[in-house]
C-alpha positions in Angstrom: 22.2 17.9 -3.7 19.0 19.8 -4.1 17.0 17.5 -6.7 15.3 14.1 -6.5 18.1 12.8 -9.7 20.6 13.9 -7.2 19.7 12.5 -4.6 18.9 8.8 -6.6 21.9 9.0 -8.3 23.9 9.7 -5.3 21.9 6.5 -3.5 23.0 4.6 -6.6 26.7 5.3 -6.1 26.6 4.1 -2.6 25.2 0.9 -3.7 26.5 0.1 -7.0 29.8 1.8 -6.1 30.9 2.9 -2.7 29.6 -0.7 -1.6 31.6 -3.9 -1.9 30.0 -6.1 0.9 27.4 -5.5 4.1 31.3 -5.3 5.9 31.8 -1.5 3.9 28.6 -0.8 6.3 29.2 2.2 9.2 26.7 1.7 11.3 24.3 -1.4 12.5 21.2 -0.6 10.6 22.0 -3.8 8.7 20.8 -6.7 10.9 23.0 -10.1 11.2 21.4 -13.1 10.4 20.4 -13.6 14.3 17.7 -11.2 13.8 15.7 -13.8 11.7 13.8 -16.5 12.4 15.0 -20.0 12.3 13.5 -21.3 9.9 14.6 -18.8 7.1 18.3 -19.1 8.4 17.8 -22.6 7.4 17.0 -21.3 3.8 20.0 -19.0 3.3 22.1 -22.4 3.2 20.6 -22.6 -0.2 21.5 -19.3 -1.4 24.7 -18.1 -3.7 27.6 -16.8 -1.4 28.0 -13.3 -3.1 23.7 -13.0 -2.9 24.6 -13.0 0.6 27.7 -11.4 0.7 26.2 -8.1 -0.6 23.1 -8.0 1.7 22.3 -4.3 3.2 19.0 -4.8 4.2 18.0 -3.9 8.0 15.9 -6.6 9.3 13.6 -9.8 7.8 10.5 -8.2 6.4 9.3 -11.7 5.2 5.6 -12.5 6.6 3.8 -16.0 7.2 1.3 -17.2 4.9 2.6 -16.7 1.1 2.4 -20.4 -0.2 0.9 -20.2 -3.8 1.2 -16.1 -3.4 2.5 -12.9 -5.8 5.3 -11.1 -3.9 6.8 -7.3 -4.7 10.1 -7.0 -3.4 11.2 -3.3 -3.5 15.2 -2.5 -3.7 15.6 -5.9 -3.8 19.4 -5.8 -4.5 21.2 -8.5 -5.2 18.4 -10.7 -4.2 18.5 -12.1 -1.3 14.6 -11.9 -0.4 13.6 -12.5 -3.7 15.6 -15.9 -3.4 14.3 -16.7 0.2 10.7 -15.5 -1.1 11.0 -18.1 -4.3 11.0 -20.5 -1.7 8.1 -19.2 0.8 5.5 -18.9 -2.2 6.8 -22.2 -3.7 6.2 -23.6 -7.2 2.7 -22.0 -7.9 3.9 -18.5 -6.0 5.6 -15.6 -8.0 8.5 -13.1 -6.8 9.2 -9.6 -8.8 12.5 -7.8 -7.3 12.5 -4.0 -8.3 15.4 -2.4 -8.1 17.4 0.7 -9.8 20.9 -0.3 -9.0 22.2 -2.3 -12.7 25.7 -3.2 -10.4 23.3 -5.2 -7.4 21.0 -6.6 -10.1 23.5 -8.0 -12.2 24.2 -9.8 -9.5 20.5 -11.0 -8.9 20.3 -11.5 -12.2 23.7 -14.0 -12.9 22.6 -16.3 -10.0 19.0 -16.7 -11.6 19.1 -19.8 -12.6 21.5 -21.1 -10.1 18.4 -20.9 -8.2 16.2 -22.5 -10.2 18.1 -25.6 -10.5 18.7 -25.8 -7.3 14.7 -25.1 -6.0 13.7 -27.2 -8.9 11.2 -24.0 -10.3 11.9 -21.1 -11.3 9.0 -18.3 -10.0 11.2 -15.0 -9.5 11.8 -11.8 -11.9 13.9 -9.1 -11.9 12.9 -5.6 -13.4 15.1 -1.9 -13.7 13.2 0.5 -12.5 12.3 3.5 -10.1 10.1 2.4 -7.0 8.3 5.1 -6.8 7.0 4.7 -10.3 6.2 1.0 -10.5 3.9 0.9 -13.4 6.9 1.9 -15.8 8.0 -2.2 -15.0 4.3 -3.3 -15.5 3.2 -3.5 -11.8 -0.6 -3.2 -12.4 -3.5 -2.2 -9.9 -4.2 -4.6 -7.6 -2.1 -7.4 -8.8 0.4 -7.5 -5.6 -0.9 -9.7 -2.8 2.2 -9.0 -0.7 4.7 -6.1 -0.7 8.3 -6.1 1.3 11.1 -3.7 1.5 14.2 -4.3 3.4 15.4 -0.6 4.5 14.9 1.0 0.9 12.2 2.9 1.3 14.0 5.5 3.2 16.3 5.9 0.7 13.8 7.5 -1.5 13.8 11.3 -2.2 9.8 10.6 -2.8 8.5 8.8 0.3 5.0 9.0 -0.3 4.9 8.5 -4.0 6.7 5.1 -3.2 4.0 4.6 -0.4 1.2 5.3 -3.0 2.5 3.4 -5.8 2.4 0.4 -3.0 -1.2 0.6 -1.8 -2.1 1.4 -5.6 -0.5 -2.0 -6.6 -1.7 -4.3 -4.0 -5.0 -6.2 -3.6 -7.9 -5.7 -1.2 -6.7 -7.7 1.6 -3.1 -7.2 0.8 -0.1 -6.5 3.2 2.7 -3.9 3.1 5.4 -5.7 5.5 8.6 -3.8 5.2 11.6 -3.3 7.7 13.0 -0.2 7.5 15.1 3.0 9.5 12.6 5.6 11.6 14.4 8.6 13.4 12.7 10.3 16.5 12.4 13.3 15.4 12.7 14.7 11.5 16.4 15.2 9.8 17.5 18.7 9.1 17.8 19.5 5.3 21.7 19.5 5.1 22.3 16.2 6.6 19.7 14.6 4.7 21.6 15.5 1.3 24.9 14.1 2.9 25.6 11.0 0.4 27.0 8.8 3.6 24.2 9.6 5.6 21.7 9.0 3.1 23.4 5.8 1.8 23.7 4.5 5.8 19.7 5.0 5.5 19.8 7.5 8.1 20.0 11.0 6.4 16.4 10.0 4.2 15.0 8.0 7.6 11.4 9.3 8.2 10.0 10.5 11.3 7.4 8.2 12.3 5.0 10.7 12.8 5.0 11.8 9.6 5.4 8.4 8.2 1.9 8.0 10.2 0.5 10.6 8.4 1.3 9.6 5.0 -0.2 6.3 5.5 -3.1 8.1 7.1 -3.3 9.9 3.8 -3.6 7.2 1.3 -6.3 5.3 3.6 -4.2 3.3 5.6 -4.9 4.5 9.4 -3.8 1.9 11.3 -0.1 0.4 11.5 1.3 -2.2 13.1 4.7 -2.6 14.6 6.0 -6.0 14.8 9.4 -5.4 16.4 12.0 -2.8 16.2 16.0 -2.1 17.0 17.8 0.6 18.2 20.6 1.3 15.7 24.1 2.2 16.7 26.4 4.6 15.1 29.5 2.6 15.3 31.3 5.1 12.6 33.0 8.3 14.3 32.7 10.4 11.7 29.0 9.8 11.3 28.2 10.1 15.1 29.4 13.4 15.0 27.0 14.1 12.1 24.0 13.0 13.5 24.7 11.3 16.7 21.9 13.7 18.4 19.2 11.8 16.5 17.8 8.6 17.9 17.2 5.6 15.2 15.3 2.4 15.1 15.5 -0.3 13.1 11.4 -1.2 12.5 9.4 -4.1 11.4 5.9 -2.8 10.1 3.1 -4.0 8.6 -0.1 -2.6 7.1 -3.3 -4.2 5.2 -5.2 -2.6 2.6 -8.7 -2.8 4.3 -11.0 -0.6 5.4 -9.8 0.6 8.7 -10.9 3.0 11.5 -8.5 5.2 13.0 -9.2 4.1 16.7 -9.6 0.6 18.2 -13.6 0.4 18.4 -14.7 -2.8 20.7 -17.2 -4.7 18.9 -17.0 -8.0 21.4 -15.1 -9.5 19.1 -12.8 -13.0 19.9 -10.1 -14.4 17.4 -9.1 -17.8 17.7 -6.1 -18.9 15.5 -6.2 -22.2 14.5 -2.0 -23.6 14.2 -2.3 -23.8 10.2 0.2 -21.6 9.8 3.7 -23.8 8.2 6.6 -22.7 10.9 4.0 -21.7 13.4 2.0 -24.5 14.9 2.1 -23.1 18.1 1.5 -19.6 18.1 1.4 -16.3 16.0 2.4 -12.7 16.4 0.3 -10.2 14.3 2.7 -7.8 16.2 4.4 -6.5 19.0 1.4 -7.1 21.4 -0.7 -9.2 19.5 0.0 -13.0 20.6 -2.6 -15.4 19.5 -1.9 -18.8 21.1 -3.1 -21.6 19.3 -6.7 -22.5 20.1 -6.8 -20.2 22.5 -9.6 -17.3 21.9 -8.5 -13.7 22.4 -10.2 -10.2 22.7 -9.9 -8.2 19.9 -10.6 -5.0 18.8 -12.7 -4.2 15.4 -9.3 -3.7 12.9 -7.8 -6.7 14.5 -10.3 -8.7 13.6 -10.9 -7.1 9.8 -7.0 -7.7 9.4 -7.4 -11.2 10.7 -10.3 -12.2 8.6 -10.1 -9.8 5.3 -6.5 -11.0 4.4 -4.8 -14.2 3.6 -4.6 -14.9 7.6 -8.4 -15.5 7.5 -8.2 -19.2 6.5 -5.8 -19.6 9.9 -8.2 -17.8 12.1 -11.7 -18.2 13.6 -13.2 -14.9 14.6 -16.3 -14.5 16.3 -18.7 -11.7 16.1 -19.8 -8.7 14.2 -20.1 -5.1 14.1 -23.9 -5.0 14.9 -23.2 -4.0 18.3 -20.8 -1.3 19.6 -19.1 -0.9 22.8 -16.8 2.3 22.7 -13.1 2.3 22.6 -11.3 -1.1 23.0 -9.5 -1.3 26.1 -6.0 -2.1 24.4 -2.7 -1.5 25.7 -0.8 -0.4 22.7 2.7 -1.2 22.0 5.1 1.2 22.4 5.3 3.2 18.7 8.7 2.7 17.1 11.5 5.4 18.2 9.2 7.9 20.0 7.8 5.5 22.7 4.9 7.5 22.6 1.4 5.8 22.4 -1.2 8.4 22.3 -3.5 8.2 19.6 -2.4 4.8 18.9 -4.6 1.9 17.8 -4.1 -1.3 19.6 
C-alpha cells in the first residue's frame, strides 16, 4: 500500500469487514468499560446491545460541561459516543457522528430512533464521509463547540489534514478532546502499511513529538494530557511485528485560544466553583491540574485563558490579569504521553 485510497480502504476492510465485535481485537488498545467514569457506565445501560457490542474505541474521550452544546464525533462507528453524547448535551444539545465505514454506520443508523424513544429527543446525526475533509458533510467554520475521537485519528493516512479540518471547524473557545494511540518513537514505513497493524491503530499511531508539532503548526501550542495507558500486544504475531515500539493509550485535550508556547506566570489564582453536573467536588483539567472545589490555585497564564475563554468559564473564578509579568511559571509538568520526557513542556 503506497496511496492514501489504499490505505483508507484497507482501514475500511478492518472495520467494516475483518471486524465482528471489540472480541476480534489483538491487542488492548480498546479500553473496557472500567476505564470510564461512573457516571457514563450508568448511561451505556441505555444503549442497544450490538452499539456496544461493536465498540473499538480506546478510551472515553467525552468532556464535562456540554449541556445545551454542538458535539463532532469523528469515526464514530457504530455509535456508541454519539448515543452517550445525545444524552450529555440533552434536549437543546446536538451530536453529528462522521464516519466512512457504510457496515458500522448502518448500524448507527438502524438503532436511531431506538434511541430517541427511549431519551424522549432525538438530537444526533449521522453523515458518510472522509474526516479529513469535513466540509464535504456540511461541517462549517466555527460551528463545532466540542470535537471527540475515540482512537480514529491515527488511522488516517492524513494526520494533519484531519487536525486542520478540526481547528477549522471549531469555535473560539472550543475543545478538541480525543483519546487516541501515541508510539514512542515514529513507525517505520513498511509496518505502517501492514493492514493488521494499521487496523490495531498501531501501524498509523503518531509519535508524539510530531503530533506536538502539528498542533504547534495550526496555532495550537499548548496540549494537555489528561491520562494515558500503556497498551499491550497480547497477539503473537503482532508482537513480533512491532513489539520494539512502546504504545500508549492517551487522553488529550486542546482549546482553540490564543496560547503561548511556555507557561508565563502572570499571578494568576483559579477557583472552581462545584457547578459542574458529576463533579461537585472536584475537577481535573488534566493529569496535574486538580482544582478542588472552592479552593483557589496557582495558575499559569494558558491555564487560566483555557479556564475562562471556554465553556469552563461559567464553573471557574479566576483572578488576575496579564498587566503584570513574572517570568516562567514554576509548574511541574506531567509527564508527556509515551516519551516521559517533559522538556519544553507547558504546565
Amino acid at each position: 500500500m503506497t496511496t492514501t485510497l489504499e490505505i483508507s480502504e484497507s482501514v475500511r476492510n478492518y472495520y467494516g469487514q475483518v471486524l465482528q465485535s471489540s472480541s476480534d481485537l489483538k491487542t488492548s488498545a480498546c479500553c473496557t468499560i472500567d476505564a470510564m467514569p461512573s457516571y457514563l457506565k450508568a448511561l451505556l445501560a441505555g444503549l442497544h446491545p450490538e452499539v456496544l457490542a461493536r465498540f473499538y474505541g480506546c478510551g472515553s474521550p467525552l468532556p464535562q460541561a456540554l449541556a445545551g452544546k454542538t458535539v463532532l464525533d469523528l469515526g464514530c462507528g457504530t455509535g456508541r459516543d454519539c448515543y452517550l453524547l445525545s444524552r450529555l448535551v440533552g434536549p437543546n444539545g446536538r451530536v453529528i457522528g462522521v464516519d466512512m465505514t457504510p457496515e458500522q454506520l448502518e448500524v448507527a443508523l438502524r438503532h436511531r430512533d431506538w434511541h430517541a424513544e427511549r431519551f424522549g429527543y432525538a438530537n444526533v446525526d449521522f453523515f458518510h464521509g472522509h474526516i479529513e475533509n469535513l466540509a464535504n458533510v456540511g461541517i462549517a467554520d466555527a460551528s463545532i463547540d466540542v470535537v471527540v475521537s475515540n482512537c480514529v485519528i491515527n488511522l488516517s493516512p492524513e494526520k494533519p489534514k484531519v487536525l486542520a479540518e478540526i481547528f477549522r471547524v471549531l469555535k473560539p473557545g472550543g475543545e478538541l478532546y480525543f483519546s487516541d494511540v501515541f508510539a514512542d518513537r515514529r513507525i517505520p514505513s513498511p509496518l505502517r502499511q501492514d493492514p493488521v497493524l494499521l487496523g490495531e491503530c498501531l501501524g498509523g499511531a503518531l509519535y508524539w513529538e510530531d503530533f506536538r508539532r502539528i498542533l504547534q503548526d495550526l496555532g495550537c501550542p499548548d496540549v494537555r494530557t489528561v491520562k494515558q495507558n500503556t497498551i499491550s500486544l497480547d497477539d503473537p504475531d503482532v508482537f513480533a511485528k512491532i513489539g520494539m515500539i512502546n504504545f500508549n493509550s492517551v487522553t488529550v485535550r486542546a482549546f482553540k485560544i490564543p496560547l503561548e508556547d511556555r507557561c508565563e506566570d502572570f499571578g494568576q489564582i483559579a477557583v472552581y466553583q462545584g457547578t459542574i453536573d458529576q463533579h461537585p467536588h472536584s475537577f481535573d483539567l488534566d493529569d496535574h491540574h486538580h482544582f478542588e472545589t472552592g479552593r483557589p490555585l496557582r495558575v499559569c497564564g494558558n491555564t487560566a485563558d483555557m479556564l475562562s475563554a471556554s465553556r469552563y468559564g461559567a464553573h471557574f473564578q479566576v483572578l488576575g490579569d496579564k498587566s503584570h509579568h513574572f517570568g516562567l511559571f514554576d509548574c511541574v509538568p506531567g509527564s508527556l504521553a509515551v516519551t516521559g520526557n517533559t522538556e519544553g513542556a507547558c504546565c
